[in-house]
N, C-alpha and C positions, 0 to 999 in steps of 0.2 A: 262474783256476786251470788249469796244464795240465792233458793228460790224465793219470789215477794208473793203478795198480794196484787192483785189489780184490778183492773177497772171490770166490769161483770160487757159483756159484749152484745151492741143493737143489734139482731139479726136482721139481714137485708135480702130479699132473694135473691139467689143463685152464687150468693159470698158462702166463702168457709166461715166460722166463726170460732174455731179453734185456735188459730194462732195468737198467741202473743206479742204486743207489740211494745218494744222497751223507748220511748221518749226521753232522750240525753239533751238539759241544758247546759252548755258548760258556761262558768261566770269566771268574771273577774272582776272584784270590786263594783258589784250591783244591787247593791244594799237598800237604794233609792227604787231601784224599776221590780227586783226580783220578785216579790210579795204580790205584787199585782201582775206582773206576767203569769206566773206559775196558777192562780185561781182565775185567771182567764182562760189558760189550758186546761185545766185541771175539769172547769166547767165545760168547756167541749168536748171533752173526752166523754165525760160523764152523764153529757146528753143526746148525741149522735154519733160517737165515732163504733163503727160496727164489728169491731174484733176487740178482745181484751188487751187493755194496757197500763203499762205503767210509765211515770214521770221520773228519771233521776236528776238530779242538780248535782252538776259537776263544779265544784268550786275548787281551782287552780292559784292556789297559793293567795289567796286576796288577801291586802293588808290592810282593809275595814268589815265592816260588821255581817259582812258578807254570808259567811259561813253561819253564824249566829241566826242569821234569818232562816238562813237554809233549813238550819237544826229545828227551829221555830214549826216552818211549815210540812216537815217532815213529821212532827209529832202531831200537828193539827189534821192533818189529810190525808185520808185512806189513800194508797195506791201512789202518794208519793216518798221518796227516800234523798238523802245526800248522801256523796261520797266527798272525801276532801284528799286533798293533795299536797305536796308540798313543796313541789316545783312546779313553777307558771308555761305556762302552754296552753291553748285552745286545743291543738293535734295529742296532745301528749294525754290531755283530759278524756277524749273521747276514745283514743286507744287503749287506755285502760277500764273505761267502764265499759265498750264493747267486748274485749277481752275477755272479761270475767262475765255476761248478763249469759242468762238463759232462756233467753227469748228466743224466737225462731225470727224476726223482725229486729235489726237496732237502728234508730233514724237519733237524727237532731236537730236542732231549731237555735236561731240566735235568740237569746233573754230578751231583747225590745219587739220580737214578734210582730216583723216589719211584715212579712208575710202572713197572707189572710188566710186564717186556721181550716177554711174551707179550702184550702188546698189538701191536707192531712191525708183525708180517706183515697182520693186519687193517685197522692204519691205512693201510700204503701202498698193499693190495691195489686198492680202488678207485679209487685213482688211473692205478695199472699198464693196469687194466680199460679204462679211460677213461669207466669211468662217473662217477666223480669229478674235480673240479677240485682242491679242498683235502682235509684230512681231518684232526681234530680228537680229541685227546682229549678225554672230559669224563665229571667228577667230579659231576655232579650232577643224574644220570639216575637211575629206582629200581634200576637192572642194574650201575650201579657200585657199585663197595665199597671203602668212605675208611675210611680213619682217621688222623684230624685231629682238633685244638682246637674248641672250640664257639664262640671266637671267630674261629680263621677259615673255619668254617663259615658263619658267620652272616655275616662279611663279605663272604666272594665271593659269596654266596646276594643280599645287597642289590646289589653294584656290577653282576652280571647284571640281578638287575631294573633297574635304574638304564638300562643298556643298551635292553632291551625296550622301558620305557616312550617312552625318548628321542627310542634310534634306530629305533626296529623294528627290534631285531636277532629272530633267529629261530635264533641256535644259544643251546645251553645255556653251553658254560662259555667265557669269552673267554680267561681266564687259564690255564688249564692246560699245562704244559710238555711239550708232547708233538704236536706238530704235522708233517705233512707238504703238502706242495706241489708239484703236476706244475710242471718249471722251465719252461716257456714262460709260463706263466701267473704264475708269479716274475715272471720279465724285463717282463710288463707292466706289473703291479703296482707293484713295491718304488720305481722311481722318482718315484714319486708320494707316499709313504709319508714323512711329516714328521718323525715321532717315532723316535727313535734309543734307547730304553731300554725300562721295561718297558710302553710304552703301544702299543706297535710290533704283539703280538698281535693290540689290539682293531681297531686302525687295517685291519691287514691282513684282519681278517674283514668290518669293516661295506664296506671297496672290495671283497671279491668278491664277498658278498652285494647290494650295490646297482651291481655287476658284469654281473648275468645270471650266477654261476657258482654251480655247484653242490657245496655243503660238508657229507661224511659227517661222521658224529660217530660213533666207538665210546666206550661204555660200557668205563673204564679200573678195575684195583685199583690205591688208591693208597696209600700210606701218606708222609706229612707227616714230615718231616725237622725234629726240634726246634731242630737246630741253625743253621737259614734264618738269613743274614744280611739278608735282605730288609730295608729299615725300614717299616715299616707306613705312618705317616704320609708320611713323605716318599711313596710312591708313592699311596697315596689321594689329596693333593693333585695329584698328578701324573695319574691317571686321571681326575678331575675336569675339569680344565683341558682332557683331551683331549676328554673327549666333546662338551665347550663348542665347540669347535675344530673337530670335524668338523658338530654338528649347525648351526653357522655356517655351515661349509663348503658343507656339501650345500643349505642352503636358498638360500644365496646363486649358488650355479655355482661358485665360486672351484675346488672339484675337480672335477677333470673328469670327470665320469660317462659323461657321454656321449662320451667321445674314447675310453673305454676298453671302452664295450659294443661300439663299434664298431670297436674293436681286436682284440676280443675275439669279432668273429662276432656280437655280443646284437645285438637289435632296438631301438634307440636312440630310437621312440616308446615303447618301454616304461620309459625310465630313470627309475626312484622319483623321489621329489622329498619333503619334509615336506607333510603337510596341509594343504589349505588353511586360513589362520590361524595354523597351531600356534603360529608364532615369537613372533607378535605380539601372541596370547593369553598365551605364554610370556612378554613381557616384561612386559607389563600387570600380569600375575600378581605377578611381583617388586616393582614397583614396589607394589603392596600390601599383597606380605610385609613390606616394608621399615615401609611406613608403620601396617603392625599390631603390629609389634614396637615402634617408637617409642611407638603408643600404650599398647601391654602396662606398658612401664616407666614413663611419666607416670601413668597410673591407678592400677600399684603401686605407687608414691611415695605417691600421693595416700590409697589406702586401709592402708597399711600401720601409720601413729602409731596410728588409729584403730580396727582392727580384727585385726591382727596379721598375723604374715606368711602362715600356713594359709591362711586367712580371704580374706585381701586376694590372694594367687596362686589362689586357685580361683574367686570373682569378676571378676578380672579376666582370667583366663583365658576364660571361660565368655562375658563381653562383648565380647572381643575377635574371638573367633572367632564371634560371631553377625555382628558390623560387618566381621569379613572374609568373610565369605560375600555379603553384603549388598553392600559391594564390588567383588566379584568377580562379583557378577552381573549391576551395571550398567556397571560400568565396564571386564572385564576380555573380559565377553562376549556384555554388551550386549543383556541381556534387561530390559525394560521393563514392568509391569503386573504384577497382584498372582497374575498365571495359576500354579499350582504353588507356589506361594512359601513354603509349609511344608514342600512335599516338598523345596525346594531346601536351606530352612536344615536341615531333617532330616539330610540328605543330609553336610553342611558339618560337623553336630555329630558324627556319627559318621566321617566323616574325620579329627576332631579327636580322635575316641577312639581312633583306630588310630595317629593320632602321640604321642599321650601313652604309648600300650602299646609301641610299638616302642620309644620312646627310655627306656620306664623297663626294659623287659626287655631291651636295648643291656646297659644298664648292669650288670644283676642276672646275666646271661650274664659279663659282663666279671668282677664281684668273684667269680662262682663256681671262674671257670675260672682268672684270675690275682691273687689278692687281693690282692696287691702290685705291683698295676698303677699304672705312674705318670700324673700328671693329663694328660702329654701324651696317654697310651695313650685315657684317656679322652676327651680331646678328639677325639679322630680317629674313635671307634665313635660319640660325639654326632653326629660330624660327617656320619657316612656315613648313622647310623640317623635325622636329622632330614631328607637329602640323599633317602632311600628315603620318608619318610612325606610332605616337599613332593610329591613325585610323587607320593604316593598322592592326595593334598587334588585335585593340580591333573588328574589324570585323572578323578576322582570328580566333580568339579564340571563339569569337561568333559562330561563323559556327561548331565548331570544338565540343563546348558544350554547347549552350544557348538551345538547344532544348532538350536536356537531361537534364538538370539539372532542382532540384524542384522548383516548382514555387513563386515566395517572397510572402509573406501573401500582404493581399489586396489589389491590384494590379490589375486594371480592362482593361479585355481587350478590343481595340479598334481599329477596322477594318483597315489596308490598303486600299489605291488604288491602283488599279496593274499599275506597270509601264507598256510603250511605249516606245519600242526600234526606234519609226519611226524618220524620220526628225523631224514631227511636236511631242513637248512636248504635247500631249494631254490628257485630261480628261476631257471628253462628260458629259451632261447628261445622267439619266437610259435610257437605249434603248425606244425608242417609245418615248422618251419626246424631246419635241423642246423647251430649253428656250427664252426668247426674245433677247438673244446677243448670241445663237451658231448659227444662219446663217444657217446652215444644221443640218438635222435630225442627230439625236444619231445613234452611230452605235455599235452591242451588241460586 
């Protein structure tokens, strides 16, 4: 993008006011909302926000009047511009008008501007500072204030943990529409970034975070747009596959972490890596699920003529999950001898109580809030709330015996980075090193 025009900058004491800050909407098919989003932004910028900016409208292949409006308000409004596309993406939109902006600042916002614009000067502020590398809204701190459905509460609340448990991730919300990014640190990153839709946020946090970069989160108001054309499912599967994707990634080298800490000023012996084990405890683990499931349905064949269906599902519920614990603990992590072995199946049966509750309160959350939710709606909260409870079993059982059990032959171990419990997801450079994007000295 060449250089634009923009917004002329409030000065505020003790801010810079030189930076430029580039505001990317990307749309698709918002013909109806876009004209009053963007002279809503356009008006705040215009009247408070304290650095120069500009607005792009990224419009990603829309097949209504979309782009036309776009064009409209581009010719109407100082300081704002479109760019158009011609394959659909939200990720694919915003990698390429960060790609090409000249801005020292590239952020973006969802077009229904559920998020209240008084967050803006916060989110970018530490970036400007250079204390910051990214910066994050998020919806799911006790300092925000949502309001939202109870099922997509409950959904982004599991696909975060799903995160946590995975990846160690260390920021709260991956999905929230409301992000900024110092552009040098763009320009590293996004080429590396596989995902072109809505998987493109989590992609671009778990690479700064096992980046060395350090990502603010402000505490956002949000209010949830009933009108989301999102599809539920289709993106759940698609969040799934990605985390599979990167947590592949990252254990195997395939992304380069290390080309990027080191790109990046980070300490490239410090570049995270997965657990030792985790993966191949991880697969073991499947390969059990699989074959506890097969057994769950032969036993409830088998006791169902006989005892009825109540009867014969709580039975072999109850069997199955003792011989998956049993399982899981020779085979998946290779503990041997009867040492602990009630605390372990303890340990398994109450794992199994917490997958029973999530997926029956999934369900009991789903018919309260849409009681004419259809079987796919259903399929996709089974899907997500049985996708948060596996994780719960295989973290729980992990604790219970990964560190006891013998170690799988050649299996090389590779250092964590310790988590940060703080607001900011951080990971510094080594103490005493200053890269050229942490803005402030390392701290041990």
């Amino acid at each position: 993008m060449t250089t634009a025009s923009t917004f002329a900058a409030h000065a505020r004491p003790g801010l810079p006011t030189t930076a430029v800050v580039e505001i990317v909407i990307p749309v698709y098919n918002e013909e109806e909302d876009l004209s009053e989003s963007v002279h809503r932004l356009h008006a705040a910028l215009s009247d408070t926000f304290p650095w120069a900016s500009r607005i792009t409208i990224a419009d990603n292949a829309s097949t209504d009047q979309t782009w036309a409006v776009a064009e409209r308000l581009a010719a109407e409004l100082p300081q704002v511009h479109a760019v158009h596309m011609d394959q659909k993406g939200r990720g694919r939109a915003l990698k390429q008008v960060w790609l090409a902006s000249d801005a020292d600042v590239v952020a973006y916002m969802d077009v229904d501007l559920s998020t209240d614009l008084a967050a803006l000067a916060p989110l970018v502020a530490p970036l400007i500072s250079g204390h910051s590398d990214l910066a994050i809204g998020t919806r799911l701190t006790p300092a925000s204030r949502v309001t939202r459905g109870a099922l997509r509460e409950f959904t982004s609340r599991c696909y975060n943990l799903i995160l946590h448990g995975t990846l160690g991730a260390r920021f709260s919300d991956a999905q929230c529409g409301f992000k900024a990014v110092r552009a040098s640190v763009a320009q590293a990153l996004l080429p590396v970034i596989e995902d072109t839709n809505w998987f493109f946020d989590t992609e671009l946090l778990m690479l700064a975070q096992r980046s060395g970069l350090r990502i603010a989160e402000v505490p956002v108001d949000w209010v949830d747009d009933p009108r989301s054309s999102v599809d539920i499912v289709a993106t759940a599967r698609e969040d799934l596959r990605g985390v599979w994707r990167l947590l592949t990634g990252f254990a195997s080298g395939r992304i380069p972490v290390r080309t990027l800490r080191a790109d990046l000023g980070r300490d490239t012996h410090q570049a995270p890596g997965v657990p030792a084990g985790l993966l191949g405890q991880g697969l073991r683990f499947g390969v059990v699920g699989v074959a506890s499931t097969l057994a769950y349905f032969a036993l409830y064949l088998l006791l169902r003529e006989p005892l009825g269906a109540q009867v014969a599902n709580a039975i072999t519920l109850v069997a199955t999950a003792i011989a998956n614990t049993a399982a899981n603990r020779l085979f998946t992590f290779r503990v041997v001898g009867r040492a602990r072995l009630w605390r372990d199946h303890l340990g398994g049966l109450a794992a199994f109580g917490v997958a029973l509750a999530l997926t029956s309160g999934a369900l009991g959350i789903l018919h309260a809030s849409a009681p004419e939710a259809s079987p796919q709606v259903e399929i996709v909260v089974l899907v997500v709330a049985n996708a948060v409870a596996t994780l719960v079993r295989f973290l729980t059982l992990r604790g219970l015996m990964g560190r006891r059990g013998a170690p799988a032959p050649r299996e090389r171990r590779v250092p964590a980075v310790a988590s940060d419990t703080s607001v900011l997801a951080d990971s510094d450079p080594a103490p005493g090193r200053r890269g050229p994007h942490s803005g402030a000295p390392s701290t041990p």
